[in-house]
N, CA, C and O of each residue as an XYZ file, in Angstrom:
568
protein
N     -29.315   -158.756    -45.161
C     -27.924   -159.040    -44.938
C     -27.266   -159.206    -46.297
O     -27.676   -160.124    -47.008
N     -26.310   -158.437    -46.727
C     -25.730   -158.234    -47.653
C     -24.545   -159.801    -47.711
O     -24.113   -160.370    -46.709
N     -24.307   -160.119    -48.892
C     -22.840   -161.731    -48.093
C     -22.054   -160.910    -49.409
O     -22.499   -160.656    -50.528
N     -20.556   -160.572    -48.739
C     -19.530   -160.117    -49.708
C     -19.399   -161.361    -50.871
O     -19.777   -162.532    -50.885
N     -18.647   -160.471    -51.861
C     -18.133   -161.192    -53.104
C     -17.412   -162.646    -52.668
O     -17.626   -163.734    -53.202
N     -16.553   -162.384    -51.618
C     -15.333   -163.318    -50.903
C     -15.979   -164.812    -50.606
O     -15.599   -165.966    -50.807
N     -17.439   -164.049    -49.884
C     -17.564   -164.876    -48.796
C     -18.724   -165.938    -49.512
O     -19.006   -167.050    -49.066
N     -19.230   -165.394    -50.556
C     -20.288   -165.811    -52.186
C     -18.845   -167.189    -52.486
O     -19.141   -168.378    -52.608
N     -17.921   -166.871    -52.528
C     -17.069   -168.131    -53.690
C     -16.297   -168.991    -52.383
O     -15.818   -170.096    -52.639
N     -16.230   -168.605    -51.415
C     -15.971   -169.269    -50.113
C     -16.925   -170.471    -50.171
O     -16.541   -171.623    -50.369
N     -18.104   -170.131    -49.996
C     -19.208   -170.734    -50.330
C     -19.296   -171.418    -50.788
O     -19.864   -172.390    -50.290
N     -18.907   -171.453    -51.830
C     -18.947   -172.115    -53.723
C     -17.945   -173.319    -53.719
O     -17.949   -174.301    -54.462
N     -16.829   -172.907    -52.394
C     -15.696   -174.144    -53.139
C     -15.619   -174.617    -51.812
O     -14.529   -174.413    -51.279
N     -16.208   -175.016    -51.340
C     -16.203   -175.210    -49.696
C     -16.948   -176.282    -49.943
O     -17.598   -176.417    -50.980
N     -16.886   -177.463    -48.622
C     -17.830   -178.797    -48.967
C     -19.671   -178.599    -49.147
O     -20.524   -179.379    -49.570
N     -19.760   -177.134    -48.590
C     -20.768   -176.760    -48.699
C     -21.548   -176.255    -49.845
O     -22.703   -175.833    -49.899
N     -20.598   -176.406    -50.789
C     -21.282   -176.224    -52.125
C     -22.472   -177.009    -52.631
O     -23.497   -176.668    -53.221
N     -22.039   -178.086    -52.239
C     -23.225   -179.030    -52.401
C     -24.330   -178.555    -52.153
O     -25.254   -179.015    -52.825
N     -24.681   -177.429    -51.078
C     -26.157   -178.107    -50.977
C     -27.030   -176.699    -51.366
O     -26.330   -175.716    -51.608
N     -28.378   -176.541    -51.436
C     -28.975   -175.885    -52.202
C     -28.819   -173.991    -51.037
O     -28.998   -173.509    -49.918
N     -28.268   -173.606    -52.759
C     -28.164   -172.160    -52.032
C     -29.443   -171.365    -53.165
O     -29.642   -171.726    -54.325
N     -30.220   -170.167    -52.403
C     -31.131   -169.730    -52.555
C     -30.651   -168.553    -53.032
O     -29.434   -168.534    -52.851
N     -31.301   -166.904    -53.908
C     -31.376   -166.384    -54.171
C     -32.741   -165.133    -54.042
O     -33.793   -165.620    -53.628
N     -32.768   -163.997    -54.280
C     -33.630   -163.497    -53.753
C     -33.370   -161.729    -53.637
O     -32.304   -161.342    -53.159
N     -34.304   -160.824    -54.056
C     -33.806   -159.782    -54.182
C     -35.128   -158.931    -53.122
O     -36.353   -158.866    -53.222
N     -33.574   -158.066    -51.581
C     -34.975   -157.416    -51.622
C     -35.731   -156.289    -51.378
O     -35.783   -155.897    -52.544
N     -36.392   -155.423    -50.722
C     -37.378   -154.427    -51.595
C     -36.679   -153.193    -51.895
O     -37.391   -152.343    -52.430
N     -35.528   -152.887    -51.700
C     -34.918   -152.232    -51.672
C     -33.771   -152.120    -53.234
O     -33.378   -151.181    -53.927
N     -33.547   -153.734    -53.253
C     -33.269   -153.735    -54.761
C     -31.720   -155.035    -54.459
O     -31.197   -155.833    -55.237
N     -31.510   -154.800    -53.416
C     -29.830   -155.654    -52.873
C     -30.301   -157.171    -53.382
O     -31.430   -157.660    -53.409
N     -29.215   -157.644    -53.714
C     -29.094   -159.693    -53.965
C     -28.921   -160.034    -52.561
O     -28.228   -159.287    -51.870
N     -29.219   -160.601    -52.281
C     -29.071   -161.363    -51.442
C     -29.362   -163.599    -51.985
O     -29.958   -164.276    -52.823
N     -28.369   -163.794    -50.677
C     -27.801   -165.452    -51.125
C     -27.655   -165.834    -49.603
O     -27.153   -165.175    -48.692
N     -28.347   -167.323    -49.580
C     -28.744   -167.741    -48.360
C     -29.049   -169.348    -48.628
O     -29.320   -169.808    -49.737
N     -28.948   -170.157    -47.338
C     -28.978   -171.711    -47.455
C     -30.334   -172.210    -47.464
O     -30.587   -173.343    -47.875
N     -31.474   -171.187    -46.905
C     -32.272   -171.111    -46.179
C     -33.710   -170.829    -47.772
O     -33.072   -170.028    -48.454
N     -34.233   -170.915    -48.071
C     -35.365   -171.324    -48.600
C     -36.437   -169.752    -48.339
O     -37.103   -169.649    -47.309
N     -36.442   -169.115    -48.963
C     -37.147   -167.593    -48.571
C     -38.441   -167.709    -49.656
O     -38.368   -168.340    -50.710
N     -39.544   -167.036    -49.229
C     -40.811   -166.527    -50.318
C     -39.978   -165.961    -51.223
O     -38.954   -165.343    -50.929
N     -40.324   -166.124    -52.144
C     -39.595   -165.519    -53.585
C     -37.934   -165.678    -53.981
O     -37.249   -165.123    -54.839
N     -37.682   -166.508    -53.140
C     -36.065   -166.783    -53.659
C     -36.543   -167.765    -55.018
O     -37.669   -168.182    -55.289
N     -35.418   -167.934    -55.654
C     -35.296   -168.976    -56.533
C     -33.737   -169.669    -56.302
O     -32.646   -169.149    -56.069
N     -34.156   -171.050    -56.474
C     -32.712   -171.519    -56.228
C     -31.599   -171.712    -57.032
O     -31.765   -172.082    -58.194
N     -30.151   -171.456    -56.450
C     -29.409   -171.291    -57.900
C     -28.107   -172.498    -57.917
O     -27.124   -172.747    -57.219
N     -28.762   -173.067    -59.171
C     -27.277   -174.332    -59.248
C     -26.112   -173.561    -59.263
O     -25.758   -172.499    -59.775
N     -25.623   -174.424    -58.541
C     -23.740   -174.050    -58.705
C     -23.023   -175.282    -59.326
O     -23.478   -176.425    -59.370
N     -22.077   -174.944    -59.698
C     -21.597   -176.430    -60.410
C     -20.210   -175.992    -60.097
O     -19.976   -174.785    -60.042
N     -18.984   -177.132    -59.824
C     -18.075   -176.570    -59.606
C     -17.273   -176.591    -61.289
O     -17.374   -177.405    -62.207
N     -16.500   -175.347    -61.161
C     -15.936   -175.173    -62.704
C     -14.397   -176.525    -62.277
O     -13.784   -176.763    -61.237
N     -14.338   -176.943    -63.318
C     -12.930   -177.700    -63.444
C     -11.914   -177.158    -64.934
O     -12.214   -177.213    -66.127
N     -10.659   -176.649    -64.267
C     -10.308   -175.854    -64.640
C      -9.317   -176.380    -65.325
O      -8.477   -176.399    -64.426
N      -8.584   -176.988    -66.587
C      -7.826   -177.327    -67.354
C      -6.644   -176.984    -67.780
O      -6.623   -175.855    -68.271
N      -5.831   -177.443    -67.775
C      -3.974   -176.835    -67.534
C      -3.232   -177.691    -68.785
O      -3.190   -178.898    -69.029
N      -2.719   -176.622    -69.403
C      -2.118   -176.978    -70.873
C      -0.900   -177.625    -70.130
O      -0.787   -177.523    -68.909
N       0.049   -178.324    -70.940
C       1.224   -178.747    -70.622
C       2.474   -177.595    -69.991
O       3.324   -177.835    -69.134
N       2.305   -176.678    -70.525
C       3.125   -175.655    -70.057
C       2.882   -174.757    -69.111
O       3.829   -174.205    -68.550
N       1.301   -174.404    -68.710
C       1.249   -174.213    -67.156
C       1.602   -175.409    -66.158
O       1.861   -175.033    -65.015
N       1.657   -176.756    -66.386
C       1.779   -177.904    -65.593
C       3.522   -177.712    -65.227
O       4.062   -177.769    -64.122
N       4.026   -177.515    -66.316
C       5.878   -177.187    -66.834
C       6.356   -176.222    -65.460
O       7.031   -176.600    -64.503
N       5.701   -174.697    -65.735
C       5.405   -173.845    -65.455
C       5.478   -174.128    -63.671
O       6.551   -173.908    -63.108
N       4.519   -174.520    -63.023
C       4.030   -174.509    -61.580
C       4.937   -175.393    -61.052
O       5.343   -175.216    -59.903
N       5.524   -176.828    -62.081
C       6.477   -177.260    -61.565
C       7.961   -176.847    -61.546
O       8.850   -177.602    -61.151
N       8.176   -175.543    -62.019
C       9.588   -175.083    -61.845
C       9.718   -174.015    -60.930
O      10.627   -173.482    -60.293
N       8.106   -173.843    -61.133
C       8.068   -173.157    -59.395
C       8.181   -173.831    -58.383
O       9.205   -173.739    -57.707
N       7.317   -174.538    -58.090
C       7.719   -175.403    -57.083
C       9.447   -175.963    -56.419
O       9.899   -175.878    -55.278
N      10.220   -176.663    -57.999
C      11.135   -177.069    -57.700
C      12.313   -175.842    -57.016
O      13.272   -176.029    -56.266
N      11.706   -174.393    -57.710
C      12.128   -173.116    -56.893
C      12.456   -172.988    -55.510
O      13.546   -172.847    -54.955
N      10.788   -173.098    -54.870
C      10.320   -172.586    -53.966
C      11.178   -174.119    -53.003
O      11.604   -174.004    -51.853
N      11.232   -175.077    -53.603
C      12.055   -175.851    -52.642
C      13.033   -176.034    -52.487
O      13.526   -176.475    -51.448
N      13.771   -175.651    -53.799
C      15.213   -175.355    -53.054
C      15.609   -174.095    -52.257
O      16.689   -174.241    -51.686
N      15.130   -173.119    -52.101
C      14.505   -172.057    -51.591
C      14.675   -172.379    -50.259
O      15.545   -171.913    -49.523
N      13.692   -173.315    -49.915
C      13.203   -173.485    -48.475
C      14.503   -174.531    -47.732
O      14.798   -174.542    -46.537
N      15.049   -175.250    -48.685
C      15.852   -175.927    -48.725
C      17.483   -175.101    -48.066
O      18.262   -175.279    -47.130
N      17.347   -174.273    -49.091
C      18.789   -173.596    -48.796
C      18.091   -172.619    -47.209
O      18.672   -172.914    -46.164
N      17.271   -171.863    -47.125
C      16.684   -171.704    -45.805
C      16.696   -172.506    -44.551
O      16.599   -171.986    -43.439
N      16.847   -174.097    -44.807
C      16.803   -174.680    -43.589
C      18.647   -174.961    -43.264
O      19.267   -175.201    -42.228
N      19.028   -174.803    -44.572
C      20.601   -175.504    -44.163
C      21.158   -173.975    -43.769
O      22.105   -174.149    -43.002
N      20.958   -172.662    -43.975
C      21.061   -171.853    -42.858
C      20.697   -171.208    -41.659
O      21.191   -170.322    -40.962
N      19.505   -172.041    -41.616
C      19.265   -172.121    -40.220
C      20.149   -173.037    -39.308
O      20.642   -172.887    -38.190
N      20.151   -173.848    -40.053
C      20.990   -175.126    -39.297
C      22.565   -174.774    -39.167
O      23.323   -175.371    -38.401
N      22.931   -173.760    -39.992
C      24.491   -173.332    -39.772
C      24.227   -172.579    -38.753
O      24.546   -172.937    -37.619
N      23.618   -171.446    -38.989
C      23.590   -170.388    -37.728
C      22.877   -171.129    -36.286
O      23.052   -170.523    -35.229
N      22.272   -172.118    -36.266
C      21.927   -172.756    -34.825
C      23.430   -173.334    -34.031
O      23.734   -173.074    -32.867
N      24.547   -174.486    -35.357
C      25.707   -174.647    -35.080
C      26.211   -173.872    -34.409
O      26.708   -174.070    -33.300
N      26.125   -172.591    -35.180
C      27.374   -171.573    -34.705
C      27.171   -170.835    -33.379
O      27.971   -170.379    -32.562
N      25.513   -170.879    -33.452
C      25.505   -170.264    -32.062
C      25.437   -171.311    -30.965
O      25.000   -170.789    -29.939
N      25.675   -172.429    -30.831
C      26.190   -173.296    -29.784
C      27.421   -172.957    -29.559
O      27.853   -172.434    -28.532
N      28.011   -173.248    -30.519
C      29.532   -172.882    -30.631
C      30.240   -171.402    -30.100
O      31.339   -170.959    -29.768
N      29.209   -171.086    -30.217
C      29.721   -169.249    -29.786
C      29.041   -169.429    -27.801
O      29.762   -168.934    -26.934
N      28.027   -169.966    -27.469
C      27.551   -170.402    -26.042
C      28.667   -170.873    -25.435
O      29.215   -170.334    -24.474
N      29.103   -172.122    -26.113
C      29.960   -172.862    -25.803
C      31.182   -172.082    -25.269
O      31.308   -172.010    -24.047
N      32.124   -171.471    -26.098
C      33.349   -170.673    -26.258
C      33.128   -169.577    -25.083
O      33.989   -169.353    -24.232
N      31.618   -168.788    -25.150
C      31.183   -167.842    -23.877
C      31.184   -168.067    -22.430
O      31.445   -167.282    -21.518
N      30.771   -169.538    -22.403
C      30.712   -170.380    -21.245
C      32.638   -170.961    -20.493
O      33.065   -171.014    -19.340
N      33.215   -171.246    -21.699
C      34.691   -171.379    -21.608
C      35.689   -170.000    -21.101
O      36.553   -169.880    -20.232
N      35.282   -169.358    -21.790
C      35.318   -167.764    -21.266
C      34.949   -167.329    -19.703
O      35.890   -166.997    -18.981
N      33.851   -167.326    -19.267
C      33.226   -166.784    -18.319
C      34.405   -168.161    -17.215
O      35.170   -167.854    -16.300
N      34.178   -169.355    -17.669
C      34.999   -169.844    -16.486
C      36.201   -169.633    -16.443
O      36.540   -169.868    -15.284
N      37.165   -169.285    -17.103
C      37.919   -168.980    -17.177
C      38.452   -167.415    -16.373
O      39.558   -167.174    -15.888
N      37.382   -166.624    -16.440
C      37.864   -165.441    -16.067
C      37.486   -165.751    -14.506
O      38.345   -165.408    -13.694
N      36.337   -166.340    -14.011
C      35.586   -167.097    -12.983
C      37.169   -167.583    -12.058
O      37.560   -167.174    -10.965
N      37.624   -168.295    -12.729
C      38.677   -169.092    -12.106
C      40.220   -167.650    -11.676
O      41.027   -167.696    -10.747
N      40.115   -166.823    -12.519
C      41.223   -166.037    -12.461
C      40.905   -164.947    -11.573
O      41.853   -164.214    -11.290
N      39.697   -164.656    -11.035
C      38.853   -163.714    -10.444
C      39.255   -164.304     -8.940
O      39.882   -163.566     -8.180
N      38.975   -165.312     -8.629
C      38.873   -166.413     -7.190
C      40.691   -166.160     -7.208
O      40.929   -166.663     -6.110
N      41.455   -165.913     -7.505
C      42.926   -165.469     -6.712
C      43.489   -166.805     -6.914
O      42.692   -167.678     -7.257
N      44.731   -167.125     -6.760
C      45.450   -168.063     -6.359
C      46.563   -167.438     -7.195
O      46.633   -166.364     -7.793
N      47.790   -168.910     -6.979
C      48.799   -168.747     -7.904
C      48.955   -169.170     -9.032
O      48.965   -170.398     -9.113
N      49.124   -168.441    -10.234
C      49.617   -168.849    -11.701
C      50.555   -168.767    -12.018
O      51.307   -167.850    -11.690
N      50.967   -170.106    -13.099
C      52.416   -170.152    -13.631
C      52.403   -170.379    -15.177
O      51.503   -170.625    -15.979
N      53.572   -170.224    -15.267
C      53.938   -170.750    -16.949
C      54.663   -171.588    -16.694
O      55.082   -171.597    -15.536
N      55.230   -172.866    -17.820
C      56.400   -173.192    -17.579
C      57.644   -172.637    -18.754
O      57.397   -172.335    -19.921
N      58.782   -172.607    -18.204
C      59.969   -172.144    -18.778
C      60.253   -172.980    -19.509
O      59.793   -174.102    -19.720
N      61.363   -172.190    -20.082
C      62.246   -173.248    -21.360
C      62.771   -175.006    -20.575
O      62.779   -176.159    -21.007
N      63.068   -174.489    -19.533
C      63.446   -175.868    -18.737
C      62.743   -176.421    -18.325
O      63.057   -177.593    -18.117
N      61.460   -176.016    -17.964
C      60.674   -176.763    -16.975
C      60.044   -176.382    -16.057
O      59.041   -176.825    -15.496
N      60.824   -175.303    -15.861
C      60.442   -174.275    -14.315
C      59.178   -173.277    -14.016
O      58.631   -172.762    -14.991
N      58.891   -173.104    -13.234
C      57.643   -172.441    -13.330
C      58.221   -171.032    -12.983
O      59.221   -170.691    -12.351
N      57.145   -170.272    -13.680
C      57.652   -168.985    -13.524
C      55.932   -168.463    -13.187
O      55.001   -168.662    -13.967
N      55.864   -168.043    -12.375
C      54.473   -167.090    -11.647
C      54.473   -165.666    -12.472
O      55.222   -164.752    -12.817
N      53.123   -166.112    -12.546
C      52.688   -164.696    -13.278
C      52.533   -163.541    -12.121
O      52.238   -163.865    -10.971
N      52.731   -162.291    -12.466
C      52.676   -161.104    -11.427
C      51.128   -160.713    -11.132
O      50.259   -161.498    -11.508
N      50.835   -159.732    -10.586
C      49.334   -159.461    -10.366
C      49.024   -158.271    -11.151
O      47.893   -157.783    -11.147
N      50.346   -157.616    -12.066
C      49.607   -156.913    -13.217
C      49.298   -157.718    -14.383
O      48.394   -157.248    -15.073
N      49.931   -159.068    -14.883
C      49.959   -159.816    -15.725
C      48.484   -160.677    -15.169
O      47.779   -160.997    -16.126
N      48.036   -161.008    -14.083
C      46.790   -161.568    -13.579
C      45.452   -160.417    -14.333
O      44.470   -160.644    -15.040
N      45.982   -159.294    -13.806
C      44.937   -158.118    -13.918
C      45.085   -158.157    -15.414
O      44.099   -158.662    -15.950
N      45.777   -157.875    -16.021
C      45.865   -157.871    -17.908
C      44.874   -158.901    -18.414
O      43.917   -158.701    -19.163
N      45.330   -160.188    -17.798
C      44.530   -161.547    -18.196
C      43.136   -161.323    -18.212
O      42.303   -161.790    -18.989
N      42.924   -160.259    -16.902
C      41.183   -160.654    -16.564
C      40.932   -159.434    -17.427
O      39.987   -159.649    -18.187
N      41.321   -158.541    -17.532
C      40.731   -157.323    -18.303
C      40.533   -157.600    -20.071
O      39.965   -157.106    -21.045
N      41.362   -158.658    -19.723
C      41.417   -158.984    -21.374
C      40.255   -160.547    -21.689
O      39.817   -160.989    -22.751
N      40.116   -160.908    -20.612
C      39.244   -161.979    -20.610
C      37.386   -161.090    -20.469
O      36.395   -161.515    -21.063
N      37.400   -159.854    -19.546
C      36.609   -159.292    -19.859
C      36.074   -158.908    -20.965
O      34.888   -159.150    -21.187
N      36.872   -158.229    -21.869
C      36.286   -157.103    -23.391
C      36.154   -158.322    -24.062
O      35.024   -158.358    -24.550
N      36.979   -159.648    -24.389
C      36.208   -160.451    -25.232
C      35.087   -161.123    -24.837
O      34.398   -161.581    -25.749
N      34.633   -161.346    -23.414
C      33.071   -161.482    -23.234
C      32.598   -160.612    -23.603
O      32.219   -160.740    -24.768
N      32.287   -159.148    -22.903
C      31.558   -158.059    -23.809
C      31.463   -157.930    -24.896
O      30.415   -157.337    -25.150
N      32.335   -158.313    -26.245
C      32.526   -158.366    -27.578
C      31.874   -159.151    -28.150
O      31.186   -158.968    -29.155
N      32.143   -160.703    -27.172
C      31.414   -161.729    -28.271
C      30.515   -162.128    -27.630
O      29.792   -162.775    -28.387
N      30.074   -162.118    -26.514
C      28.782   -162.881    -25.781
C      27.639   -161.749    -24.750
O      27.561   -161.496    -23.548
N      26.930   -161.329    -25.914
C      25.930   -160.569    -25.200
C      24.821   -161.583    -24.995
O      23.790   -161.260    -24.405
């Protein structure tokens, strides 16, 4: 059984490093690496490397970071606009639909006049209303 390059340093930095990994080549000529204790393996220390960071990679990772969070930052406050807006657009769709709902079911509509008076809307001015209450649902609320 062949163990990829990947799965060799997986190995290595995993809690399982600790414990004794074996070595062993065989007749064929392949390495082979195993937990397991074989005739003719020899066992091979691993040590973990600790890896040392000048001041300016430290500089460095932290201006990435402070990047990557305002980043994520400005990402959540447009999520959070566009969640607003699409309530707001539900909302307005829902105001809509009853509206045309209510003008659909018949009755009488009025305005009032300069005086006071009611003046009834006609049933082409009804029909205008709903046709026009239609295309802006279709427009804005799919």
């Amino acid at each position: 059984m062949r163990v990829a390059p990947i799965l060799f340093i997986a190995l290595l930095t995993s809690p399982l490093a600790i414990a004794e990994i074996y070595r062993w080549v065989d007749s064929q000529g392949n390495v082979h690496f195993d937990s397991r204790p074989r005739p003719g393996a020899e066992q091979v220390e691993v040590r973990p490397q600790v890896i040392e960071r000048d001041d300016a990679t430290r500089e460095r990772e932290a201006r990435t970071e402070r990047f990557f969070e305002a980043r994520r930052q400005e990402q959540q406050a447009a999520n959070q606009a566009a969640s607003e807006q699409h309530v707001k657009r539900e909302q307005r769709c829902r105001e809509l639909r009853q509206e045309l709902s209510r003008l659909s079911r018949g009755g009488r509509y009025f305005r009032a006049d300069a005086n006071g008076g009611r003046v009834y809307y006609s049933d082409e001015e009804i029909g205008a209303a709903r046709r026009q209450l239609a295309s802006r649902i279709s427009q804005n609320c799919s």
